[in-house]
Every structure is written in C-alpha cells, then in structure tokens.
Z-matrix of the N, CA and C atoms (Angstrom, degrees):
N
C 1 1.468
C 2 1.520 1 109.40
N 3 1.651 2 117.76 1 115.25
C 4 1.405 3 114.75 2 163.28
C 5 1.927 4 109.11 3 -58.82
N 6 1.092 5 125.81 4 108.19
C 7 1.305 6 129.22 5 161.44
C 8 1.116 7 128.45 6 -74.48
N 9 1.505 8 133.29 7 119.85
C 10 1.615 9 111.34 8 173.44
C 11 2.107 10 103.33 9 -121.71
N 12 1.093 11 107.51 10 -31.99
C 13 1.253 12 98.67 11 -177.13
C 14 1.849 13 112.57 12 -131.54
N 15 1.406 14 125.66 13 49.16
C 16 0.967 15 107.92 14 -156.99
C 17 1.899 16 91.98 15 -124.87
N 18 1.291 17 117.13 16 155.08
C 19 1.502 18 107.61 17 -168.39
C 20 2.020 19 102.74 18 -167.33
N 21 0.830 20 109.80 19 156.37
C 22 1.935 21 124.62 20 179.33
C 23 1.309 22 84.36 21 -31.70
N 24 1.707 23 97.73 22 133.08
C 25 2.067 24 92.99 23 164.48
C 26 1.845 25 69.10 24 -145.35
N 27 1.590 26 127.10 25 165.91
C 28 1.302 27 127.56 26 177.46
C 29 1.371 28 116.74 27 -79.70
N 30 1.609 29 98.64 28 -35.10
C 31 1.706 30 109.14 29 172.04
C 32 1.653 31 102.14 30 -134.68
N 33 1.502 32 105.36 31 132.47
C 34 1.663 33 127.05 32 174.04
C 35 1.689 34 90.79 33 -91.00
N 36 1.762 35 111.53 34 117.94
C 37 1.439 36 102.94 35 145.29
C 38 1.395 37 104.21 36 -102.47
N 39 1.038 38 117.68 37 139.44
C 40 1.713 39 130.47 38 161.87
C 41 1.630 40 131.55 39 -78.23
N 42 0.808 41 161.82 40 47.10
C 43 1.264 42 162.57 41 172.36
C 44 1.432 43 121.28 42 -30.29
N 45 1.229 44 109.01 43 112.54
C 46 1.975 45 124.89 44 -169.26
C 47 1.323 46 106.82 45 -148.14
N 48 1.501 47 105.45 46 -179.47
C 49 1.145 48 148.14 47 136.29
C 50 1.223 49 128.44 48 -22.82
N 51 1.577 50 127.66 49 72.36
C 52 1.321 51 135.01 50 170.23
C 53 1.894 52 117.79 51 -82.53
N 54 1.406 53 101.95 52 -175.32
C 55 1.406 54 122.45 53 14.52
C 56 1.733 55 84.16 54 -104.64
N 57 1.464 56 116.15 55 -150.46
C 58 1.510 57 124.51 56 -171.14
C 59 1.092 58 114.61 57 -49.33
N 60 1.482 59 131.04 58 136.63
C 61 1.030 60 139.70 59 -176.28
C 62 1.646 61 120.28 60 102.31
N 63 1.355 62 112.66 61 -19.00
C 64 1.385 63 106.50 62 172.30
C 65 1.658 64 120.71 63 -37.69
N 66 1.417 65 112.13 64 153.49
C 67 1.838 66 101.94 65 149.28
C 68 1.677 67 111.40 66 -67.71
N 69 0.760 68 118.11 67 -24.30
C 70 2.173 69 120.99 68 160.48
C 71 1.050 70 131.63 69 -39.90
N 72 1.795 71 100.76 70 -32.20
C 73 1.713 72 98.15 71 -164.34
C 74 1.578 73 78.64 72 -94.23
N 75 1.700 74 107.88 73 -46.02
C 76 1.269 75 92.81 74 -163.39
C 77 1.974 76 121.21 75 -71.40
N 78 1.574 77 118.66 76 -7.66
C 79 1.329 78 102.49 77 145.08
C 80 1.598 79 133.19 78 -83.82
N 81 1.063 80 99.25 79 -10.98
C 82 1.858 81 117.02 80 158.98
C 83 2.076 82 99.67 81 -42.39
N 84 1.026 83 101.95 82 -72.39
C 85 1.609 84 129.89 83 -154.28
C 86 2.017 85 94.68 84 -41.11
N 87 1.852 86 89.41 85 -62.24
C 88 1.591 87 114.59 86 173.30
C 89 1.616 88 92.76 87 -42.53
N 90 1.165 89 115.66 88 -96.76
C 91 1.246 90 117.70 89 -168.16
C 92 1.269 91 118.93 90 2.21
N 93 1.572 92 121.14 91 -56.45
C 94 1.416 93 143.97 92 -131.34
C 95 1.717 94 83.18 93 -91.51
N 96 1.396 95 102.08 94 -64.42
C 97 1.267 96 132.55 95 -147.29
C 98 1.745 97 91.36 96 -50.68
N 99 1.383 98 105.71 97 -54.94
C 100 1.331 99 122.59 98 172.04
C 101 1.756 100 133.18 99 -44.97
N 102 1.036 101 92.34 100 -41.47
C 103 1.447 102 106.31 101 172.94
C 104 1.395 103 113.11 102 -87.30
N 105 1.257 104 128.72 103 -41.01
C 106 1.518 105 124.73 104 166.45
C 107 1.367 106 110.90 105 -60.40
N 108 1.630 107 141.07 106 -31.67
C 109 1.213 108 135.97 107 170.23
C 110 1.492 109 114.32 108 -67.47
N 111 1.551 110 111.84 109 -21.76
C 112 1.809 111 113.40 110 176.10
C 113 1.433 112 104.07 111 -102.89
N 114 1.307 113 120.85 112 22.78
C 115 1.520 114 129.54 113 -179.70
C 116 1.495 115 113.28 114 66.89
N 117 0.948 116 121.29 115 12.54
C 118 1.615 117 127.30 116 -155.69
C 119 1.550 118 104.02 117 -78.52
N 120 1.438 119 108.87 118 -21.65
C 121 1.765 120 117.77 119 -164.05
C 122 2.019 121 101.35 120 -156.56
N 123 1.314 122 77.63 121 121.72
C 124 1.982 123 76.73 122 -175.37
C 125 1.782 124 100.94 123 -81.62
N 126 1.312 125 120.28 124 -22.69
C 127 1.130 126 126.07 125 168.10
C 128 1.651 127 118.17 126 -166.79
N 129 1.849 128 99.88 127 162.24
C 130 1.847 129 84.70 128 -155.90
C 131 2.022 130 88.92 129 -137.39
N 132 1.293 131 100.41 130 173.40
C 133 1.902 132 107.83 131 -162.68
C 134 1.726 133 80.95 132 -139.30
N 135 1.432 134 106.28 133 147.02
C 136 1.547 135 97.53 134 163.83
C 137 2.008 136 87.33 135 -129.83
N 138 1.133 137 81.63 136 147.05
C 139 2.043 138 89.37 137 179.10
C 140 1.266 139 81.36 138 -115.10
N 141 1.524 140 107.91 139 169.81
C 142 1.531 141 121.28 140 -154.31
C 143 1.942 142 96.45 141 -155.69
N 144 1.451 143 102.24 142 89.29
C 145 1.976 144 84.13 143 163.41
C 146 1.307 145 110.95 144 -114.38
N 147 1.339 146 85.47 145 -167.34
C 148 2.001 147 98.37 146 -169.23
C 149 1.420 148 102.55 147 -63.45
N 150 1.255 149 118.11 148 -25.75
C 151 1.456 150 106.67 149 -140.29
C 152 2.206 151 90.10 150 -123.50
N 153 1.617 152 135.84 151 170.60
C 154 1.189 153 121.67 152 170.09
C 155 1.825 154 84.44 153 -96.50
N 156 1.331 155 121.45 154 -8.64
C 157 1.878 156 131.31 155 -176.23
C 158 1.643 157 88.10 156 -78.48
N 159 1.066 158 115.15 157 -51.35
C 160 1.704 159 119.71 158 -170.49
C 161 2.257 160 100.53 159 -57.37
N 162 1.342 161 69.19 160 -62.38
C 163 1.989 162 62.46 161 -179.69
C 164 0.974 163 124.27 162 -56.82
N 165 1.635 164 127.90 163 -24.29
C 166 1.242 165 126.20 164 -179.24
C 167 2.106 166 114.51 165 -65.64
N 168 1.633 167 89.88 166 -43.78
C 169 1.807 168 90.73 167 177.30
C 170 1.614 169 105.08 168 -76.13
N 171 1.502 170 111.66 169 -6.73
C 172 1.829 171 95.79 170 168.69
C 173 1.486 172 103.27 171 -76.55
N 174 1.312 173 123.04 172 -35.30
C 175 1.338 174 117.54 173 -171.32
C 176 1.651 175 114.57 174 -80.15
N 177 1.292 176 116.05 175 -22.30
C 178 1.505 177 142.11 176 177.28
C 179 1.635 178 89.86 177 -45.48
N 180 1.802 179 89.07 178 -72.40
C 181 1.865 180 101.04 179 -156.97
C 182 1.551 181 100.15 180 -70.17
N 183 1.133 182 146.71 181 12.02
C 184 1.517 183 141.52 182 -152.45
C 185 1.539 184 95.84 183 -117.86
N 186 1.762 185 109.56 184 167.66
C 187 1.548 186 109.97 185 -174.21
C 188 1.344 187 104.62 186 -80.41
N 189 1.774 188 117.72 187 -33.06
C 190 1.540 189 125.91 188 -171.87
C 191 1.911 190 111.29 189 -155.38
N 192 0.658 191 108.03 190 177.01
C 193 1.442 192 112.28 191 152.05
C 194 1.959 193 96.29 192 135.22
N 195 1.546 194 92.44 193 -152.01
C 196 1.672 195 94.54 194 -164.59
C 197 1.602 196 96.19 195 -145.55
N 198 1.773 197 97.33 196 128.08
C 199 1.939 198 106.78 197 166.63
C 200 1.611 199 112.54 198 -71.88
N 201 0.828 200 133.74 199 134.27
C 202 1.714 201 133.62 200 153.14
C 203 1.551 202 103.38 201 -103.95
N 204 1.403 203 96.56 202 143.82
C 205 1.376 204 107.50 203 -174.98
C 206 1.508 205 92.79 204 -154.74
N 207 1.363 206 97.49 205 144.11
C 208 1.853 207 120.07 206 -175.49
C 209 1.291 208 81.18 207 -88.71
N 210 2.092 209 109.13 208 133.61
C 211 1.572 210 107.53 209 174.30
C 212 1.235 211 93.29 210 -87.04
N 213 1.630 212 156.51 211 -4.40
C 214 1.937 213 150.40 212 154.63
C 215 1.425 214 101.02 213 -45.58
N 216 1.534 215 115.23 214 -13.63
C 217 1.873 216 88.49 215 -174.83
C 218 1.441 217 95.43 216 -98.19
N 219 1.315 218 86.01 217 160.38
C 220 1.668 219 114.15 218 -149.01
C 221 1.936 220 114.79 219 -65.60
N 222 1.366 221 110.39 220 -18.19
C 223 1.131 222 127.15 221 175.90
C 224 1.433 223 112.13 222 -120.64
N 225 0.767 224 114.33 223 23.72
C 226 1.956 225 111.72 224 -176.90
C 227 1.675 226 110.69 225 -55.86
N 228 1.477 227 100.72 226 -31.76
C 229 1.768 228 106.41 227 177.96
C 230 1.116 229 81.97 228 -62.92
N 231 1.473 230 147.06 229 -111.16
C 232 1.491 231 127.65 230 -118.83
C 233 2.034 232 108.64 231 -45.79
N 234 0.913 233 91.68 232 -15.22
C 235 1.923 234 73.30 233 174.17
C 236 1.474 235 111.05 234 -93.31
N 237 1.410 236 109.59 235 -9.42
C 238 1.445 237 113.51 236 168.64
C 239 2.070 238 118.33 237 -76.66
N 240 1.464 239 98.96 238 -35.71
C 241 1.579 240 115.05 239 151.16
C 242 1.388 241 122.78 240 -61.38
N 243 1.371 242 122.33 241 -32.46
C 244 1.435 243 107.13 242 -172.32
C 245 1.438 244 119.08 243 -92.30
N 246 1.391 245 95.77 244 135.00
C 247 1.863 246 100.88 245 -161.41
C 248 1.518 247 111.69 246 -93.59
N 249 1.472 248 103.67 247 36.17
C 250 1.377 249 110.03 248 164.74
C 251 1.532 250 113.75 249 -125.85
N 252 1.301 251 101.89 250 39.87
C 253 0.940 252 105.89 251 -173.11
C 254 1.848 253 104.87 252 -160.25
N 255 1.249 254 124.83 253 160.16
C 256 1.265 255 119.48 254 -146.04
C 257 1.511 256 93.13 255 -144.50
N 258 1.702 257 120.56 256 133.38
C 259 1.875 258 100.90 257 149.77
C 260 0.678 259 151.20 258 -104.83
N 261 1.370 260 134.69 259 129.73
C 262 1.476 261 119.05 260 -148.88
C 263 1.407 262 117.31 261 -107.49
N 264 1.317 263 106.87 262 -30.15
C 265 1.853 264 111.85 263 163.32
C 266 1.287 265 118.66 264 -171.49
N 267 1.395 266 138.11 265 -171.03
C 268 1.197 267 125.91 266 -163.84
C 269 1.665 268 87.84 267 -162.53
N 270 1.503 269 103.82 268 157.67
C 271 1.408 270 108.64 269 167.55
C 272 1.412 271 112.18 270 -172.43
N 273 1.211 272 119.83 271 145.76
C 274 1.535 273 133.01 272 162.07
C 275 1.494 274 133.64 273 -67.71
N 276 1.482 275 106.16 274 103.00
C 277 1.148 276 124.73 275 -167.85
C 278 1.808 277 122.87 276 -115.68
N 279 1.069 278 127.66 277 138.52
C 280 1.641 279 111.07 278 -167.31
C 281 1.778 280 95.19 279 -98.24
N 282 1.335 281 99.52 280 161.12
C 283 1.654 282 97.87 281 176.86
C 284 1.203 283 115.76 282 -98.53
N 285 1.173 284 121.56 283 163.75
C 286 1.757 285 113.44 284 -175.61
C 287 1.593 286 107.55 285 -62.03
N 288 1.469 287 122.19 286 -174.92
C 289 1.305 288 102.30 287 -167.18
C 290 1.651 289 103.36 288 -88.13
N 291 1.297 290 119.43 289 160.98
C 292 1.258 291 138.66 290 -170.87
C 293 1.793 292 118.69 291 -111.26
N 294 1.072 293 120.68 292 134.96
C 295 1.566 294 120.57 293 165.57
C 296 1.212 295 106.35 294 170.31
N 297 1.552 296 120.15 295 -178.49
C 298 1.647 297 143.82 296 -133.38
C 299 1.669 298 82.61 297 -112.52
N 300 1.765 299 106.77 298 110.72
C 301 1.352 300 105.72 299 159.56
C 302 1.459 301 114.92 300 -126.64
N 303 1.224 302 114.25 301 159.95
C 304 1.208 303 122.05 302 170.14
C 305 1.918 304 138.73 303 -123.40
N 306 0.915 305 155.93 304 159.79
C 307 1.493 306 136.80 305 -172.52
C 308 1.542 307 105.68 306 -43.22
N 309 0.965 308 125.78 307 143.89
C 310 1.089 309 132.16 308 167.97
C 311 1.820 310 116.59 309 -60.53
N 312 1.823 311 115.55 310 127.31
C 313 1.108 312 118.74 311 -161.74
C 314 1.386 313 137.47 312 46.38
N 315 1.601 314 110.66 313 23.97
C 316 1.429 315 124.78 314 175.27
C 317 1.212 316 122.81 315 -90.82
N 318 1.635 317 122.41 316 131.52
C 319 1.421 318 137.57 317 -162.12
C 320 1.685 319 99.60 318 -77.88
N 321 1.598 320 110.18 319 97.71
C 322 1.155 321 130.04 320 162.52
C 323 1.414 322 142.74 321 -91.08
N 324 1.855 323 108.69 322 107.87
C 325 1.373 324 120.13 323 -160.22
C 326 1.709 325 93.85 324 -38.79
N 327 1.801 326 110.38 325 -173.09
C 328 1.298 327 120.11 326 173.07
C 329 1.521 328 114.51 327 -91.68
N 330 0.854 329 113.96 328 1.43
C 331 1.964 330 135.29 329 -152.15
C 332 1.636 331 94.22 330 -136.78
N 333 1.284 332 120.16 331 102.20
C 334 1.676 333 115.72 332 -176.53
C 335 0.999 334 104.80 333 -122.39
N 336 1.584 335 124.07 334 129.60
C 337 1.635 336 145.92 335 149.17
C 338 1.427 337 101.21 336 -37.58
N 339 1.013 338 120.08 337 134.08
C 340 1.889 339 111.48 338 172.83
C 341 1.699 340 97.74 339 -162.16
N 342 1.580 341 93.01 340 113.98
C 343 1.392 342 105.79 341 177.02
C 344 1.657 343 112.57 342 -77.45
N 345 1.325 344 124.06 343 148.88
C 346 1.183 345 123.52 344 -178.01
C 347 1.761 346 107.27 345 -143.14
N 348 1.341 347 121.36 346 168.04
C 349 1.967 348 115.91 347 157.37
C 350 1.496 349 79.85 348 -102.94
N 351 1.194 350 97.05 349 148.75
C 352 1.390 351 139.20 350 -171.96
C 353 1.709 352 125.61 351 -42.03
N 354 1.414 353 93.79 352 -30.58
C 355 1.363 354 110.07 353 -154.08
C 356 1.727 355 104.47 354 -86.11
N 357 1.574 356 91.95 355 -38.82
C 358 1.778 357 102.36 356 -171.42
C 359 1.518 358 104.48 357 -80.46
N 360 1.560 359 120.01 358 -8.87
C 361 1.557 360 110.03 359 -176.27
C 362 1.297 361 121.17 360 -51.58
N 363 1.194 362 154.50 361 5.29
C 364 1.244 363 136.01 362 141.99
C 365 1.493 364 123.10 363 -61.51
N 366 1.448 365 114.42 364 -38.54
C 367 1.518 366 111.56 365 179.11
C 368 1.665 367 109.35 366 -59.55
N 369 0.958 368 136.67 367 -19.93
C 370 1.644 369 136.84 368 176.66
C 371 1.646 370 99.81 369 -64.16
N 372 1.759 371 126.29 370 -40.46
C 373 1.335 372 101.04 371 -170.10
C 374 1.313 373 102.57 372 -89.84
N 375 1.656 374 129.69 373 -15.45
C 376 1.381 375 123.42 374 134.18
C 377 1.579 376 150.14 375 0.12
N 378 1.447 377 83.32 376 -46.92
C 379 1.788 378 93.94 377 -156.25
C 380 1.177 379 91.10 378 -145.49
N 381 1.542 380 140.25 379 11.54
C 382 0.999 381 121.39 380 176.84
C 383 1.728 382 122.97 381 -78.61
N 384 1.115 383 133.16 382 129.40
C 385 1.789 384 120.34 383 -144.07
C 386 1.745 385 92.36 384 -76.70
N 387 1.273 386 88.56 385 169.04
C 388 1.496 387 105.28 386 168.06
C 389 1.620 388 122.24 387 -70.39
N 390 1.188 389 107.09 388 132.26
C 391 1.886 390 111.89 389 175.30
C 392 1.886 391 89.82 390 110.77
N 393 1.550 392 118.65 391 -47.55
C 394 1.480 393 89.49 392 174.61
C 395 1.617 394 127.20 393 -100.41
N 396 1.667 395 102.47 394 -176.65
C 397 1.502 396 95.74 395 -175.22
C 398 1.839 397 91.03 396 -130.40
N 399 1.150 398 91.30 397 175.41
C 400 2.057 399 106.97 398 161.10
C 401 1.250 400 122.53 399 -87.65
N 402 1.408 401 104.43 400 122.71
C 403 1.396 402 119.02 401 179.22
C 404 1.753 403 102.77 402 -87.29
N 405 0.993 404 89.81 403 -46.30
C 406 2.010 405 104.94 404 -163.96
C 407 1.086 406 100.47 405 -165.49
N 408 1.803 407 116.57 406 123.14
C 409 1.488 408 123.68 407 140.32
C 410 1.798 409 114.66 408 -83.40
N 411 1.416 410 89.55 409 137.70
C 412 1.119 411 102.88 410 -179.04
C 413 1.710 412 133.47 411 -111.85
N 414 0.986 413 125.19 412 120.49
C 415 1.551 414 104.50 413 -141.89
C 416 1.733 415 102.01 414 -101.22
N 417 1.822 416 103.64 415 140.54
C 418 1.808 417 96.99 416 -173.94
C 419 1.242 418 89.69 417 -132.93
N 420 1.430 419 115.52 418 175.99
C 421 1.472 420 129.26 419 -174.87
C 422 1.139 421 119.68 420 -93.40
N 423 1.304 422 127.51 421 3.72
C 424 1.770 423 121.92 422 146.48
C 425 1.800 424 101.40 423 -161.42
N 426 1.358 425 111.91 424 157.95
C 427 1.294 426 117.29 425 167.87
C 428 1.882 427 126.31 426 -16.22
N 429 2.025 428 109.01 427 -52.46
C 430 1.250 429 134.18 428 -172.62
C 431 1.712 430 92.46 429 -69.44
N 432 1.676 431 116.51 430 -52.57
C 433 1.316 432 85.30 431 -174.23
C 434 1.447 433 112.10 432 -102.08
N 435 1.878 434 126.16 433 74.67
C 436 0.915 435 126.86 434 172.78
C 437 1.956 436 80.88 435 -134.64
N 438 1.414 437 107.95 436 -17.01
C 439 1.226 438 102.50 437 -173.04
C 440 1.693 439 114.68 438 -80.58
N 441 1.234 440 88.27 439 -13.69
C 442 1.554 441 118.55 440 -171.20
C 443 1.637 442 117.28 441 -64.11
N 444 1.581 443 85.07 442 -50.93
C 445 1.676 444 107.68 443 175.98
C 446 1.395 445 121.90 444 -49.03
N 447 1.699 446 86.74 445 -41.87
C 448 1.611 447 95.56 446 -172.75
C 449 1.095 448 111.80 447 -58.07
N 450 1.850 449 133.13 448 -39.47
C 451 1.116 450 154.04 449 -138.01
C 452 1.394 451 103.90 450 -90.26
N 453 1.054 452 113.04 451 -49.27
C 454 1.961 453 144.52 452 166.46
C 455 1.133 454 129.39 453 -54.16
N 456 2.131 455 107.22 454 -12.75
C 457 1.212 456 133.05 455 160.45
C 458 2.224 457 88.03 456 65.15
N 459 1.355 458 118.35 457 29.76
C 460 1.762 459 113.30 458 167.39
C 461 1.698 460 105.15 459 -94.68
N 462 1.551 461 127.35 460 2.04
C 463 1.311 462 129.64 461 173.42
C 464 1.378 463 101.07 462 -155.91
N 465 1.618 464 99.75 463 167.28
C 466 1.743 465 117.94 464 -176.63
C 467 1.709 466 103.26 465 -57.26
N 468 1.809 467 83.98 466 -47.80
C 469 2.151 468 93.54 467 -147.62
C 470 2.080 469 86.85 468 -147.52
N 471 1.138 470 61.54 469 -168.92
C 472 2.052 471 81.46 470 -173.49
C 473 1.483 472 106.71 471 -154.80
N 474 1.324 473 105.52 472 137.26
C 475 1.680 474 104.55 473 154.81
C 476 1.314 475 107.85 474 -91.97
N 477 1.718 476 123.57 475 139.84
C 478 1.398 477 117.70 476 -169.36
C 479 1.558 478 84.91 477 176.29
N 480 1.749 479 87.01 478 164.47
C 481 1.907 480 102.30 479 169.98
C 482 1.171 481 114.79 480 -62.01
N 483 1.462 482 95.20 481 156.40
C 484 1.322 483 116.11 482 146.01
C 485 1.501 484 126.00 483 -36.35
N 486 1.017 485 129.64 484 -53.60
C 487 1.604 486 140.42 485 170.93
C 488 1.273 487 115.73 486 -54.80
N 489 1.693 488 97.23 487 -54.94
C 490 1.674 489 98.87 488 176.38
C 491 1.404 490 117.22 489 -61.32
N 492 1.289 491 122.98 490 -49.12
C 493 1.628 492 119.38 491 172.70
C 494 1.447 493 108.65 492 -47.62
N 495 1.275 494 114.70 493 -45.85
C 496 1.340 495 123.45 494 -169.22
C 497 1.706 496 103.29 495 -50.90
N 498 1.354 497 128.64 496 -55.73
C 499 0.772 498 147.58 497 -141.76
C 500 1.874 499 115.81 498 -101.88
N 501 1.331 500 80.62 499 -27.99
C 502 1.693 501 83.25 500 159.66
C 503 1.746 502 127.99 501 -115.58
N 504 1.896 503 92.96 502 22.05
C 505 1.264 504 99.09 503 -173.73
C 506 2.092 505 126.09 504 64.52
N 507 1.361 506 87.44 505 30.20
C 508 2.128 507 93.27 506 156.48
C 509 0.840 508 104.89 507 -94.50
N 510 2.156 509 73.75 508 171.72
C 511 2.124 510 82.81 509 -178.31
C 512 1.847 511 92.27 510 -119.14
N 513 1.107 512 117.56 511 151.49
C 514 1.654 513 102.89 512 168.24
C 515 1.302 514 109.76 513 -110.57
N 516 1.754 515 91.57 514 134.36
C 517 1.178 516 117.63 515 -177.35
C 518 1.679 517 121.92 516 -70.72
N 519 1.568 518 117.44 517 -4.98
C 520 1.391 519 112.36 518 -159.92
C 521 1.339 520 86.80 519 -140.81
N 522 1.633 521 112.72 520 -167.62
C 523 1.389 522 127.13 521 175.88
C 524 1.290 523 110.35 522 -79.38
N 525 1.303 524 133.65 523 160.87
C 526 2.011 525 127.11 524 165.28
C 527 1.256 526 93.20 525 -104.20
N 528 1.376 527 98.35 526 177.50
C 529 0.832 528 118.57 527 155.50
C 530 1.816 529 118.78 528 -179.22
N 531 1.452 530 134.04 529 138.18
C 532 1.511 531 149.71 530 -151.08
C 533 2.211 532 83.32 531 -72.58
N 534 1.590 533 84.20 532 154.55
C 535 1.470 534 98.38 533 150.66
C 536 1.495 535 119.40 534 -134.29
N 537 1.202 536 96.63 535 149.73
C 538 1.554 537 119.22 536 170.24
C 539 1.510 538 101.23 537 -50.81
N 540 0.885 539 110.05 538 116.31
C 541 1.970 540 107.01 539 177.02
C 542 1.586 541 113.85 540 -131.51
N 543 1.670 542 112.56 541 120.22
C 544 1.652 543 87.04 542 178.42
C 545 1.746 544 95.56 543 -107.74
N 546 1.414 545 101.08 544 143.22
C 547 1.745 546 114.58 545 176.24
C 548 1.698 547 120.29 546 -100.22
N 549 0.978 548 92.64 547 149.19
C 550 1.337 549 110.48 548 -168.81
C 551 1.827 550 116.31 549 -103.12
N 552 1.357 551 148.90 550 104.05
C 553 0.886 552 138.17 551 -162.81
C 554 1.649 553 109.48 552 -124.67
N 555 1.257 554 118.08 553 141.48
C 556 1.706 555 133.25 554 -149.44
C 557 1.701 556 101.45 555 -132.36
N 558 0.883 557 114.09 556 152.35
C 559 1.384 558 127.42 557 158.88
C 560 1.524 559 111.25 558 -149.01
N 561 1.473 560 119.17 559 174.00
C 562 1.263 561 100.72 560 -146.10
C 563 1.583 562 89.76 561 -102.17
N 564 1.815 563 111.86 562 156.05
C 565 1.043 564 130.91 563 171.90
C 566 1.734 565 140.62 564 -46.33
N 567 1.661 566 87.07 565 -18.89
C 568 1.496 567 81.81 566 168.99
C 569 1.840 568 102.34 567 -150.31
N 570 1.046 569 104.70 568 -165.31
C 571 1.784 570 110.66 569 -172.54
C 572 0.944 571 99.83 570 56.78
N 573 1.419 572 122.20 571 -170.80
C 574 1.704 573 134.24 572 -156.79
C 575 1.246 574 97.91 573 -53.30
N 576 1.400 575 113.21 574 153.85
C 577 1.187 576 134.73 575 168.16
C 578 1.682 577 120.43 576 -114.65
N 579 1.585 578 124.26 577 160.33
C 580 1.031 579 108.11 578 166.63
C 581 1.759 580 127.75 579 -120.36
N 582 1.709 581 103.57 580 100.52
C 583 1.122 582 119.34 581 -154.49
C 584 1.846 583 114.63 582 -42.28
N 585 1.371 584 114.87 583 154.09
C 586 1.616 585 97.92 584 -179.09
C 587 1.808 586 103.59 585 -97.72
N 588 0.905 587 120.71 586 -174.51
C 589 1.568 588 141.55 587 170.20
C 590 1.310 589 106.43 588 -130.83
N 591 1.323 590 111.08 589 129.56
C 592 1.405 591 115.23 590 174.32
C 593 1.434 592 129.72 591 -71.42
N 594 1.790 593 115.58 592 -20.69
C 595 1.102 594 97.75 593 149.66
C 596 1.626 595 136.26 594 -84.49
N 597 1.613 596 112.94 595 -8.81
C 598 1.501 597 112.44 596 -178.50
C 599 1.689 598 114.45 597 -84.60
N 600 1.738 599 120.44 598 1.39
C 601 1.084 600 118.13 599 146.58
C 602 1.735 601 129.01 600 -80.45
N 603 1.660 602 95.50 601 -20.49
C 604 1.926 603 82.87 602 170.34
C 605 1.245 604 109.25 603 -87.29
N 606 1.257 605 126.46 604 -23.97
C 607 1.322 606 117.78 605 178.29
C 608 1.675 607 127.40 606 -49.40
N 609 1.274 608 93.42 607 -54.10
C 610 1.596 609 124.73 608 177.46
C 611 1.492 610 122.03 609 -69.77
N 612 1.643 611 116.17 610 -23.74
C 613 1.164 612 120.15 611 125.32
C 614 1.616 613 152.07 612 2.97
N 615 1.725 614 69.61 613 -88.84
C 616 1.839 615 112.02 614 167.58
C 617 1.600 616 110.72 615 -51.16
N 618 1.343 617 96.39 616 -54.94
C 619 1.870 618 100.24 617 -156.12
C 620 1.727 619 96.56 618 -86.13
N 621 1.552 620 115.98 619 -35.72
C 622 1.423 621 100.37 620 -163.25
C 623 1.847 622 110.96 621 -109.12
C-alpha cells in the first residue's frame, strides 16, 4: 500500500459500495483487516450504500472514517477533484471470483438479458458460455444488485460475485474468475485528520 495520510484511529468506519456482497465490502473488510494487523485500527465497521456518490455524503456527514472506491469505476476522478476530500492511500486488491449466473435450474432463452455494474462489462463477453449470445446488457449499481435482478426475474443472468450468487441463491452459468483491482482510499478534506507515521507507511507498503 502507497500510504500518504493514514495513522491509529480506535475504530476504522469504511464507507463503500453496497449492498452485501460487493467486491467493496469485500476490499472494505481487507482494508480493515490490514490496518488492525499494522495497529493502525483497534477495530473497523464497513457501511455499504447504493451509490460509491452515496458513501462519499456518509463519510461527508460522519465525525471520521475512510471512502474506498474501485479506481475501474467510471468516475472515480471526480472524487479525485473534489477538495473535500483528501487521499490517503491506495492499494491492490483482487476481487472475489466473478461470473454469469443465473436462478438455479432455470430454462434459459439462447439470447440473455444479463445485468452487470458497469465497470466489469467486458468480463461477460469473456465468460459468456458457449451456445448463448446478448440480448441486452443491463446496467445496475453494484455486482449484489445485478444479483438482485436475477432474483426479481427483471433479467435472464447477472455478472456478479461469488458471495452475491451465493447469497441470493444462483447458479453460475460460466467459468469465474478474480480481478486485479487497484483501490483508492479518501478521508475527508477537512476537520481532523488522520496523521501518518513513517513507519506504518513502509510497512503497509510491504504487506499491501
């Protein structure tokens, strides 16, 4: 992890990319996990909204804590522009594994609706199996609610986690597979800050 402003706080809240099941929460989780092993956080919360715009005004209205943001989403510069907001480090994280699921044992046309967030749509012409094609991508606001869709019977299939299928009961239809993801982490631009230590940026370095 390049570190520039990150330092001991007693509790890390995180602010992401919901709802459960994102790759967000689960680089949220890392994050946490990470910084409590370099002492950085005696314990950590990840909040989860619809939006990576939504987490930013949870962290806005809050006394402290930290945004994560996937730098693949499509606007990540404007939080890199907004001067209420600060960076504090970044790191490379893989996502849980990824692929095209659908309800479990459901009679699927040859031509599939397949909801996706925006960012991972290339892995669908990836992984999309042999015998079908694309009817319509459909675009949702994180992986969970593309898994959602499926559930809601508003698309065939979804690209989404592992967790999320898991979790809303799919089956995947194709191979997964993780991405290389680098993250972006914010704290807010003004009021307290959280000072760095020069050794808990080489450390963090090292490990992330």
């Amino acid at each position: 992890m390049q570190n520039i402003n990150l330092a001991h706080v007693g509790s890390a809240n995180v602010f992401t990319l919901g709802p459960q099941g994102t790759s967000s929460e689960a680089a949220a989780r890392h994050l946490i996990g990470h910084m409590q092993q370099y002492s950085l956080c005696d314990e950590g919360s990840v909040w989860l909204s619809e939006s990576y715009e939504g987490a930013r005004d949870q962290l806005l209205a809050a006394s402290d804590g930290l945004l994560l943001v996937a730098n693949a989403y499509a606007h990540v510069n404007d939080f890199y522009m907004d001067n209420r907001l600060n960076l504090a480090a970044a790191f490379v994280f893989d996502t849980p594994l990824y692929g095209i699921a659908s309800k479990k044992e459901a009679a699927l046309p040859s031509d599939l609706v397949i909801a996706t967030h925006p960012a991972p749509t290339p892995l669908i012409y990836q992984l999309l199996p042999e015998g079908f094609g694309i009817k319509e991508i459909v675009n949702r606001l994180s992986t969970s609610a593309s898994a959602l869709a499926v559930v809601n019977d508003e698309v065939h299939a979804a690209l989404t986690t592992a967790k999320a299928a898991d979790a809303y009961g799919l089956n995947f239809i194709s191979a997964t597979r993780p991405i290389r993801m680098l993250w972006s982490v914010f704290t807010r631009g003004t009021g307290p800050r959280l000072g760095l230590r020069a050794n808990d940026a080489q450390h963090l370095a090292v490990a992330l």
